[in-house]
PyMOL Python script that loads the backbone (N, CA, C, O; Angstrom):
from pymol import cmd

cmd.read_pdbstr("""\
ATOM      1  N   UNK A   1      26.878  97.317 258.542  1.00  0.00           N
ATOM      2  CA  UNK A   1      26.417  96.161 257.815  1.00  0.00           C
ATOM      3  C   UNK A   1      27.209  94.940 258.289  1.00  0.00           C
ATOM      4  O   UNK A   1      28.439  94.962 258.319  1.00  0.00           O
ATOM      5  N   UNK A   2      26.772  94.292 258.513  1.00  0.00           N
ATOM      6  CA  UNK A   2      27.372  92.687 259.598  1.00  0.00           C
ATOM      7  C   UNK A   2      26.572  91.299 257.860  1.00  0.00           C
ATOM      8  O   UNK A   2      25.872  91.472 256.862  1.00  0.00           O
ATOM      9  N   UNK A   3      27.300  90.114 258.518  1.00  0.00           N
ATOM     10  CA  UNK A   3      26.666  89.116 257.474  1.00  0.00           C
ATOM     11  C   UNK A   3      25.894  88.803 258.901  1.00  0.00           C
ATOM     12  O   UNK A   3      26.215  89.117 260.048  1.00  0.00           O
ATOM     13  N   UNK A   4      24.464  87.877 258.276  1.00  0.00           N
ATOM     14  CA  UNK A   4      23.952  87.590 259.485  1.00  0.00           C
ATOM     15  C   UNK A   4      22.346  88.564 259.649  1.00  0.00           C
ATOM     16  O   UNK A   4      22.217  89.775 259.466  1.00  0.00           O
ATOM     17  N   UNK A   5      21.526  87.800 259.950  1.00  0.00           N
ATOM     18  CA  UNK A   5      20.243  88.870 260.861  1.00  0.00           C
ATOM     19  C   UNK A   5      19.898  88.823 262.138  1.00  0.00           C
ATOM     20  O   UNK A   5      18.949  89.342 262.727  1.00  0.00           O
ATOM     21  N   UNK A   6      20.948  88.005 262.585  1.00  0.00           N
ATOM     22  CA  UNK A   6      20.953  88.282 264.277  1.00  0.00           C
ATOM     23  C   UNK A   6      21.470  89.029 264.913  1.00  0.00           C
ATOM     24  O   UNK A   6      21.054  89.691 265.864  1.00  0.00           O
ATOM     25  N   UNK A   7      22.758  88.967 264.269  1.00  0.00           N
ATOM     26  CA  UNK A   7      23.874  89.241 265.407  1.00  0.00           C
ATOM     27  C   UNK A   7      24.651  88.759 266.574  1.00  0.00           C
ATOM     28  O   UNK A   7      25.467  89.296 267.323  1.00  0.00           O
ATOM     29  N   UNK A   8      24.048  87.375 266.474  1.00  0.00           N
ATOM     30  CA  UNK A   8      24.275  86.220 267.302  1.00  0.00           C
ATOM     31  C   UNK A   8      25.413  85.443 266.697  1.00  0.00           C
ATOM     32  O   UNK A   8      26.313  84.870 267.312  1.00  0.00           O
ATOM     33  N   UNK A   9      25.240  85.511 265.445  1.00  0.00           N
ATOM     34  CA  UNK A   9      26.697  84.235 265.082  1.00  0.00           C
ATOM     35  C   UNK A   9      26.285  83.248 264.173  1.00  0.00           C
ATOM     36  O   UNK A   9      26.872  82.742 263.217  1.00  0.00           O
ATOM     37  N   UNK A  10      24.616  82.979 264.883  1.00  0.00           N
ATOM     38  CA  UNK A  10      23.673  81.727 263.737  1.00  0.00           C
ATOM     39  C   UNK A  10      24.195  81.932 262.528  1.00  0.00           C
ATOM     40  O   UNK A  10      24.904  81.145 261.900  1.00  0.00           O
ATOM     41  N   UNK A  11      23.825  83.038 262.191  1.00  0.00           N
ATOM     42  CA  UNK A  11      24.347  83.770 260.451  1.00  0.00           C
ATOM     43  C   UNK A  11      25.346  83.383 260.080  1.00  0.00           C
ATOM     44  O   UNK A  11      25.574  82.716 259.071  1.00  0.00           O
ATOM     45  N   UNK A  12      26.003  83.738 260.808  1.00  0.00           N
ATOM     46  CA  UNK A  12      27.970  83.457 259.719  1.00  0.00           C
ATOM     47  C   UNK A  12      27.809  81.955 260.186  1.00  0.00           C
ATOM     48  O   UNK A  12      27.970  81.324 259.142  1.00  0.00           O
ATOM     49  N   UNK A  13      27.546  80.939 261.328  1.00  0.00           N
ATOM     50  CA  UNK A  13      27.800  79.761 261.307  1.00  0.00           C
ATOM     51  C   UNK A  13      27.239  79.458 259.881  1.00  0.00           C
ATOM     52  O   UNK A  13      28.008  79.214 258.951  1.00  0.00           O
ATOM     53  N   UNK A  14      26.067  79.477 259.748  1.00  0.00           N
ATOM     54  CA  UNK A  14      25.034  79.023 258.779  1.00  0.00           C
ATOM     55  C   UNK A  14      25.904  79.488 257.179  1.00  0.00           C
ATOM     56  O   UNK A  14      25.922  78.700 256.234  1.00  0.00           O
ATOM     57  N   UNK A  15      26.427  80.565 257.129  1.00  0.00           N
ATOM     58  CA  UNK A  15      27.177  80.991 256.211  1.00  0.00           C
ATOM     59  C   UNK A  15      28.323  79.741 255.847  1.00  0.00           C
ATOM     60  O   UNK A  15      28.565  78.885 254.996  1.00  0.00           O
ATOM     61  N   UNK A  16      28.814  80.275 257.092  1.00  0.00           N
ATOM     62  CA  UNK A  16      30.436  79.115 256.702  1.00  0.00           C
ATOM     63  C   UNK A  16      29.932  77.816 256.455  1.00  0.00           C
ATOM     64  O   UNK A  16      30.458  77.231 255.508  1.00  0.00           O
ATOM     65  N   UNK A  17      29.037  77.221 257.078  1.00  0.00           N
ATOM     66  CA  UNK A  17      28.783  76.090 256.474  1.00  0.00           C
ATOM     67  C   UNK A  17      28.398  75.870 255.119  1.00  0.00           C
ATOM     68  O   UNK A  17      28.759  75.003 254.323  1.00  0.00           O
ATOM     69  N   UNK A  18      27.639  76.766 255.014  1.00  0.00           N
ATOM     70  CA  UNK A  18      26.968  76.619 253.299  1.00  0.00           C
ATOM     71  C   UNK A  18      28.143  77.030 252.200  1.00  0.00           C
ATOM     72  O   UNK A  18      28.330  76.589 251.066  1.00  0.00           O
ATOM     73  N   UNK A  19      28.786  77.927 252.872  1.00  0.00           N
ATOM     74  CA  UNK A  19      30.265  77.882 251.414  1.00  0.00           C
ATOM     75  C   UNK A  19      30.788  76.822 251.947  1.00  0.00           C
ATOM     76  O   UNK A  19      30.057  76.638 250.974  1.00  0.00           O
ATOM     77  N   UNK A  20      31.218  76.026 252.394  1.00  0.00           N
ATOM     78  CA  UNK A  20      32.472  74.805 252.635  1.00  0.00           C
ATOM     79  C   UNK A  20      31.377  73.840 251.877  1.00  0.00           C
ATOM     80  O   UNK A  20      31.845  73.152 250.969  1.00  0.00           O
ATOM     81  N   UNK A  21      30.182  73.732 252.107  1.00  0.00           N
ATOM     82  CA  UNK A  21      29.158  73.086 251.140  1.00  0.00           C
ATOM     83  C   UNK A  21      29.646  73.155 249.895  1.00  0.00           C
ATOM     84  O   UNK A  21      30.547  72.494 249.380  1.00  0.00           O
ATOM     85  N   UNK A  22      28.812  74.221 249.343  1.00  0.00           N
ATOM     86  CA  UNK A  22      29.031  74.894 247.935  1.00  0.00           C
ATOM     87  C   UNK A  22      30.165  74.750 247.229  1.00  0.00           C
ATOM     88  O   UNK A  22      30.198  74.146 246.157  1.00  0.00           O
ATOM     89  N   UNK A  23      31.523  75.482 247.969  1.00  0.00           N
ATOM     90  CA  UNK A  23      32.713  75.357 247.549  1.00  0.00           C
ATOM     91  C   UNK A  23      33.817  74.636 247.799  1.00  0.00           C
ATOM     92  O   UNK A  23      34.909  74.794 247.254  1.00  0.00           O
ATOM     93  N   UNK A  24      33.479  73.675 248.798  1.00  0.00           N
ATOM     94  CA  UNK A  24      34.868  72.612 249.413  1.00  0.00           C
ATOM     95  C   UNK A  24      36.057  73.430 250.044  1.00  0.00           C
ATOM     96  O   UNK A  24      36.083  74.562 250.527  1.00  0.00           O
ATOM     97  N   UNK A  25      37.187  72.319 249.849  1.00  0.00           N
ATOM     98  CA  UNK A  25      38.247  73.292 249.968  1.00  0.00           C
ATOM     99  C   UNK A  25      38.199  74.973 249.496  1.00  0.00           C
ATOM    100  O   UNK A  25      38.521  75.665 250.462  1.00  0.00           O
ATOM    101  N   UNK A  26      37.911  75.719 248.383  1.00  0.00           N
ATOM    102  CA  UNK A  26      38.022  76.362 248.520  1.00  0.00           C
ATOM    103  C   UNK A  26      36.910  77.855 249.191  1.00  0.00           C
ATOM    104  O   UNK A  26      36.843  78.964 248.661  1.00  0.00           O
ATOM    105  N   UNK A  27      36.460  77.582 249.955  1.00  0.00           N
ATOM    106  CA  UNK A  27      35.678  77.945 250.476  1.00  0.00           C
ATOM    107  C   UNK A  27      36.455  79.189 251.923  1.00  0.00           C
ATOM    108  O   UNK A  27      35.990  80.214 252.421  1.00  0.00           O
ATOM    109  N   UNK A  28      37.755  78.447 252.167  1.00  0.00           N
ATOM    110  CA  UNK A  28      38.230  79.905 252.973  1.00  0.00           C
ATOM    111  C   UNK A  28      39.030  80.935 251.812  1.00  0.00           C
ATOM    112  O   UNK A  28      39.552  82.032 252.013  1.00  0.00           O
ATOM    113  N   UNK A  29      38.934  80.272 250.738  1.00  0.00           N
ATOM    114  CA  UNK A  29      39.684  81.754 249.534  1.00  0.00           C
ATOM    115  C   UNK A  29      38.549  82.465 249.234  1.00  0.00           C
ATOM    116  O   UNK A  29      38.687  83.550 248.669  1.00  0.00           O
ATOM    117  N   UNK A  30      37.509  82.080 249.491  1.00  0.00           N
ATOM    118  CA  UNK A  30      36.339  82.760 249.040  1.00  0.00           C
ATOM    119  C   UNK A  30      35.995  83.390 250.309  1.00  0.00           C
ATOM    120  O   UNK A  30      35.324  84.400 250.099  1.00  0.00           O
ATOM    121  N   UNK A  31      36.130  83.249 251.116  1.00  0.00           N
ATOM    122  CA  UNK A  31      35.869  84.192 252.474  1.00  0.00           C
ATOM    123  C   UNK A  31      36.724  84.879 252.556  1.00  0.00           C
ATOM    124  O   UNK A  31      36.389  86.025 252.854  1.00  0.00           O
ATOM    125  N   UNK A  32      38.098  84.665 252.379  1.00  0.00           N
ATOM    126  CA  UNK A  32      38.905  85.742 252.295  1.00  0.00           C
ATOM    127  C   UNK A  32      39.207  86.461 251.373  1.00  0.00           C
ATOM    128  O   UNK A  32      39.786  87.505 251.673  1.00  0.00           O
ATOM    129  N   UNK A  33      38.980  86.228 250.166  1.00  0.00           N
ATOM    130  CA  UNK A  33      38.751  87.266 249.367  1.00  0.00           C
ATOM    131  C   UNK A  33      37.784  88.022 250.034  1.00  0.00           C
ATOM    132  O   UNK A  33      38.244  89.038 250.555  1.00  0.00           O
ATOM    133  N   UNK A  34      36.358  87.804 250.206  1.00  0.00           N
ATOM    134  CA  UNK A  34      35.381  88.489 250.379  1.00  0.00           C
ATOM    135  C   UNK A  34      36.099  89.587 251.410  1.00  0.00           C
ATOM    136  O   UNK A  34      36.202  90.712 250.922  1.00  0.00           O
ATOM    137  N   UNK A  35      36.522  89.449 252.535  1.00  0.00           N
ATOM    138  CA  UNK A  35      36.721  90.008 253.433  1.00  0.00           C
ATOM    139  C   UNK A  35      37.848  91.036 253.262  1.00  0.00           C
ATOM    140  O   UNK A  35      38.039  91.804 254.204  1.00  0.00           O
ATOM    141  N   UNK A  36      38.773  91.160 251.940  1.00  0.00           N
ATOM    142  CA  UNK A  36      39.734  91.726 251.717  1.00  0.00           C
ATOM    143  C   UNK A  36      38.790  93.093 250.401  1.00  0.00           C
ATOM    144  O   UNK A  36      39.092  94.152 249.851  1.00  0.00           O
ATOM    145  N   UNK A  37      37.917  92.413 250.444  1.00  0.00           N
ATOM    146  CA  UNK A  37      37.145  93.191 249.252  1.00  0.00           C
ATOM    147  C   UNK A  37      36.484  94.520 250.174  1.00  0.00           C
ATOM    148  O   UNK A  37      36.633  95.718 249.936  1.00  0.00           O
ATOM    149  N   UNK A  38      35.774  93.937 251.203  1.00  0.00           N
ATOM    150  CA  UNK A  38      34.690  94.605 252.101  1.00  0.00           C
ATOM    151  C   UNK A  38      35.973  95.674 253.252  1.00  0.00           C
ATOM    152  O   UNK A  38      35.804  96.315 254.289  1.00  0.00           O
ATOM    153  N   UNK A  39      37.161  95.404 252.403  1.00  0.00           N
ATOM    154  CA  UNK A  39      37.944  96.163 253.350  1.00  0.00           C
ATOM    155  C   UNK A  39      38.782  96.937 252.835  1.00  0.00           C
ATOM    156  O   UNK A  39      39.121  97.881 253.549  1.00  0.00           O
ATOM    157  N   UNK A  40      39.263  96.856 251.772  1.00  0.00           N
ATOM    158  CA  UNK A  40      39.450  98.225 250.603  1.00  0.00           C
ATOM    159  C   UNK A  40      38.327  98.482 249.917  1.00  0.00           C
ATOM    160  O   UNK A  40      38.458  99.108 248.865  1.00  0.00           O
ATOM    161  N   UNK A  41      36.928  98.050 250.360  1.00  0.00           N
ATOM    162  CA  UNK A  41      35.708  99.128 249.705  1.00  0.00           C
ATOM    163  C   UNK A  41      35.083 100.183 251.026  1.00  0.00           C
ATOM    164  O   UNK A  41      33.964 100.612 251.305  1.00  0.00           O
ATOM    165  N   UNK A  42      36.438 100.320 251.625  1.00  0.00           N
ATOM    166  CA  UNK A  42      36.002 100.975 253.239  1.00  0.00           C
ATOM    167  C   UNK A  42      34.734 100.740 254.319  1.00  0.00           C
ATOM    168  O   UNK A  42      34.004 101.543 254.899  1.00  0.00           O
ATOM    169  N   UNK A  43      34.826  98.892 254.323  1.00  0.00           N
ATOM    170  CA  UNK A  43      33.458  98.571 255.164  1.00  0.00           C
ATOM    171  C   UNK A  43      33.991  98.082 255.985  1.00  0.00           C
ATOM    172  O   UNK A  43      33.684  96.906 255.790  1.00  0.00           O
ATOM    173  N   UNK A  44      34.600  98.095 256.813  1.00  0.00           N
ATOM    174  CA  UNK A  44      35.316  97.870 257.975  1.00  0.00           C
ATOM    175  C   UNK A  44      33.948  96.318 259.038  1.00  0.00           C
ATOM    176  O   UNK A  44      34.275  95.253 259.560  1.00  0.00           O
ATOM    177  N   UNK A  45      32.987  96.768 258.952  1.00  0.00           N
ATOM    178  CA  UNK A  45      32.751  96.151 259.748  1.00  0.00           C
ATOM    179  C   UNK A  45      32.114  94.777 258.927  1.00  0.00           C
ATOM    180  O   UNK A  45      32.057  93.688 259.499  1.00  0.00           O
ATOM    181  N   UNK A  46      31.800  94.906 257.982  1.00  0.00           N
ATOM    182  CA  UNK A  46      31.670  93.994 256.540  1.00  0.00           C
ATOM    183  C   UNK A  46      32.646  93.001 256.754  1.00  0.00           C
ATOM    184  O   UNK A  46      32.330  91.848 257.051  1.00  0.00           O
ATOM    185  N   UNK A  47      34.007  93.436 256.598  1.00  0.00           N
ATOM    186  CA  UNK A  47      35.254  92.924 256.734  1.00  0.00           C
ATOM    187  C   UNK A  47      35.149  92.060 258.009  1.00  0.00           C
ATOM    188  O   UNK A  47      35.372  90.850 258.057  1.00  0.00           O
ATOM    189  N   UNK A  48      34.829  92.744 258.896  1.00  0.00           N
ATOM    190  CA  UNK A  48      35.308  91.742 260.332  1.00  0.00           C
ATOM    191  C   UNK A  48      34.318  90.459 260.510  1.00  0.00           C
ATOM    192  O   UNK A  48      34.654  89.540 261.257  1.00  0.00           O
ATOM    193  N   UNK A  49      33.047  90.429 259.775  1.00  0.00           N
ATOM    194  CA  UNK A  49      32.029  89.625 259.689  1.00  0.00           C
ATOM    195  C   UNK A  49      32.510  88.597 258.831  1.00  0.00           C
ATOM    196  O   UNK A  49      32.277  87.432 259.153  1.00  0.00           O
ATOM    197  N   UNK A  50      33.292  88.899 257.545  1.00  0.00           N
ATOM    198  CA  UNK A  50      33.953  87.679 256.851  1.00  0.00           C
ATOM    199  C   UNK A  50      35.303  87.067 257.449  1.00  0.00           C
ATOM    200  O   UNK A  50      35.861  86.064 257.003  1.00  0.00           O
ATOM    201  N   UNK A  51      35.767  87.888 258.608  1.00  0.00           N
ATOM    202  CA  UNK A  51      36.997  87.531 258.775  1.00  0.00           C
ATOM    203  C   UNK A  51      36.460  85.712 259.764  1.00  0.00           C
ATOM    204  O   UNK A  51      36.950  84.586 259.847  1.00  0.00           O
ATOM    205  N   UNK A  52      34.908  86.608 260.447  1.00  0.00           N
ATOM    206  CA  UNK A  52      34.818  86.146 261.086  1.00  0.00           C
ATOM    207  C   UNK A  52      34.377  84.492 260.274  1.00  0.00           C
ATOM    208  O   UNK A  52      34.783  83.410 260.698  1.00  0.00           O
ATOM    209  N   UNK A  53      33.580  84.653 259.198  1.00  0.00           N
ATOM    210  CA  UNK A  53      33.177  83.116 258.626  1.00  0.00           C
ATOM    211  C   UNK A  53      34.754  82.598 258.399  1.00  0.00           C
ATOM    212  O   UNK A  53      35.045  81.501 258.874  1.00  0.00           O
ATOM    213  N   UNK A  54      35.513  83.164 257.869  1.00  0.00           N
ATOM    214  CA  UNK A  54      36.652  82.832 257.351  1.00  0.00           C
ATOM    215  C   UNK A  54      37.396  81.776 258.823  1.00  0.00           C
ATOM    216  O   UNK A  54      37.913  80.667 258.690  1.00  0.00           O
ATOM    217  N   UNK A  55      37.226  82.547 260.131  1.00  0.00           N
ATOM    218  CA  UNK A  55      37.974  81.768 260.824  1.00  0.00           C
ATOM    219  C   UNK A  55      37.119  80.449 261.406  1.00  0.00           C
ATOM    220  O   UNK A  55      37.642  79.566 262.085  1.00  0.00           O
ATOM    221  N   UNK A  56      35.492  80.483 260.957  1.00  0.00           N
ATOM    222  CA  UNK A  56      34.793  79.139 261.340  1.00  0.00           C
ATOM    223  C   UNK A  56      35.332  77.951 260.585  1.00  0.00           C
ATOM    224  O   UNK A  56      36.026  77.019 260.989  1.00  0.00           O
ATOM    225  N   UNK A  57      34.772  78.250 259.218  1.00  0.00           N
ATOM    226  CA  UNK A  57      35.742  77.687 258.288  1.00  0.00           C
ATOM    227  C   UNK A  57      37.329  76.891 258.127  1.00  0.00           C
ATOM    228  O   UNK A  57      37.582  75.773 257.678  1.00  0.00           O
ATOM    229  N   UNK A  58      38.185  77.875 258.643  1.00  0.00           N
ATOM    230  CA  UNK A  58      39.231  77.099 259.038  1.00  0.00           C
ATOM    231  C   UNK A  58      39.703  76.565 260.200  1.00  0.00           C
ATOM    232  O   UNK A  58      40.826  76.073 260.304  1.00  0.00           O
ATOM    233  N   UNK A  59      38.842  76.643 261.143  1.00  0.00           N
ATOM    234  CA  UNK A  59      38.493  75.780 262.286  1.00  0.00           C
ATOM    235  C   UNK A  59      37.782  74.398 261.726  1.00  0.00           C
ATOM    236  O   UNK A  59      38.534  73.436 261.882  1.00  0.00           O
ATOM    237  N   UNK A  60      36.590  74.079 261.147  1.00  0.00           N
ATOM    238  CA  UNK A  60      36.304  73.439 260.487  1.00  0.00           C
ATOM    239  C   UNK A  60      36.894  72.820 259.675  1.00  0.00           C
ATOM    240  O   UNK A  60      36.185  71.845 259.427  1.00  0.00           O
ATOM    241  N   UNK A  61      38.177  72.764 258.829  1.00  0.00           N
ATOM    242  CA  UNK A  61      38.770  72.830 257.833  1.00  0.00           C
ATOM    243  C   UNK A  61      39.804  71.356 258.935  1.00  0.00           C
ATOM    244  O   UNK A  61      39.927  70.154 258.701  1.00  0.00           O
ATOM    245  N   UNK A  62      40.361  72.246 260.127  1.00  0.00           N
ATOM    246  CA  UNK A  62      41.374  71.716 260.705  1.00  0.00           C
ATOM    247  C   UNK A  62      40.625  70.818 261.483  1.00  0.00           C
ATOM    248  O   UNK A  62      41.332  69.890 261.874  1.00  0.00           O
ATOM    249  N   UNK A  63      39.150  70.732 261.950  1.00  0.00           N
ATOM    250  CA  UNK A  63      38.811  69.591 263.000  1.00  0.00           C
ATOM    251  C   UNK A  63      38.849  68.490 261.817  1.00  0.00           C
ATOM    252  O   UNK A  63      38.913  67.304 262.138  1.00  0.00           O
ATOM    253  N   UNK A  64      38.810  68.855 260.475  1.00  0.00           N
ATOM    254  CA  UNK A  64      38.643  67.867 259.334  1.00  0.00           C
ATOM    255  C   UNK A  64      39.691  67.034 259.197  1.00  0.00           C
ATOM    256  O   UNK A  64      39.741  65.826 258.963  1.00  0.00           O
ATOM    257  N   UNK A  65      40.672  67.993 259.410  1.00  0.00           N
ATOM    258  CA  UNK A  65      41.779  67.163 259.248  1.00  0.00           C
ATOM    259  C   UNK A  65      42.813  66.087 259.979  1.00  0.00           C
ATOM    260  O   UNK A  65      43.747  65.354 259.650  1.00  0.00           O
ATOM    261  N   UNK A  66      42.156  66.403 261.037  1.00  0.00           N
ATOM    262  CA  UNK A  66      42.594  65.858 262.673  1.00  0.00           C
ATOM    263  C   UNK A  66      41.783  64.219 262.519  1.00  0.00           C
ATOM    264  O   UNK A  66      42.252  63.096 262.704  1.00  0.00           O
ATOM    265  N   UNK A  67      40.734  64.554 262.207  1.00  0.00           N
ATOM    266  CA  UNK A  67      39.571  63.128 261.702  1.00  0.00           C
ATOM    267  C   UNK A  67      39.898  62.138 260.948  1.00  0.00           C
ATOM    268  O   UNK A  67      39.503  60.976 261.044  1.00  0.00           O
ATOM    269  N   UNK A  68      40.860  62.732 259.938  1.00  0.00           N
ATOM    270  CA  UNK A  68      41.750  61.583 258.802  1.00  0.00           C
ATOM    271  C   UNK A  68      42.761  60.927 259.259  1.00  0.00           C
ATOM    272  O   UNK A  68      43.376  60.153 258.526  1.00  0.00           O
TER     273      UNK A  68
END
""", "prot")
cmd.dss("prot")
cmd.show_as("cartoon", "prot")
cmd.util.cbc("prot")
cmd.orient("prot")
């Protein structure tokens, strides 16, 4: 189980954007929670899919901050 219906990446981009939407700043605690969840509920690959929004996100987070 991956986030996403490609498998391309569209998905989690489209993801991370819409939580940093939704949730602002906290939007990488919410990916990382998620991803800490999907990984003591033994979904290993669940996990690596949020790790993965998690690190768009704070890429995003930091081009933000470079801008100010």
């Amino acid at each position: 189980m991956t986030i996403g219906d490609a498998g391309d990446g569209h998905g989690v981009e489209k993801l991370a954007r819409d939580l940093i939407e939704v949730h602002g700043d906290e939007a990488a605690t919410i990916a990382r929670g998620n991803a800490r969840t999907a990984a003591l509920a033994g979904q290993p690959t669940l996990a690596k899919s949020w790790i993965r929004v998690l690190s768009i996100i704070q890429r995003q987070q930091a081009d933000r901050s470079k801008d100010i």
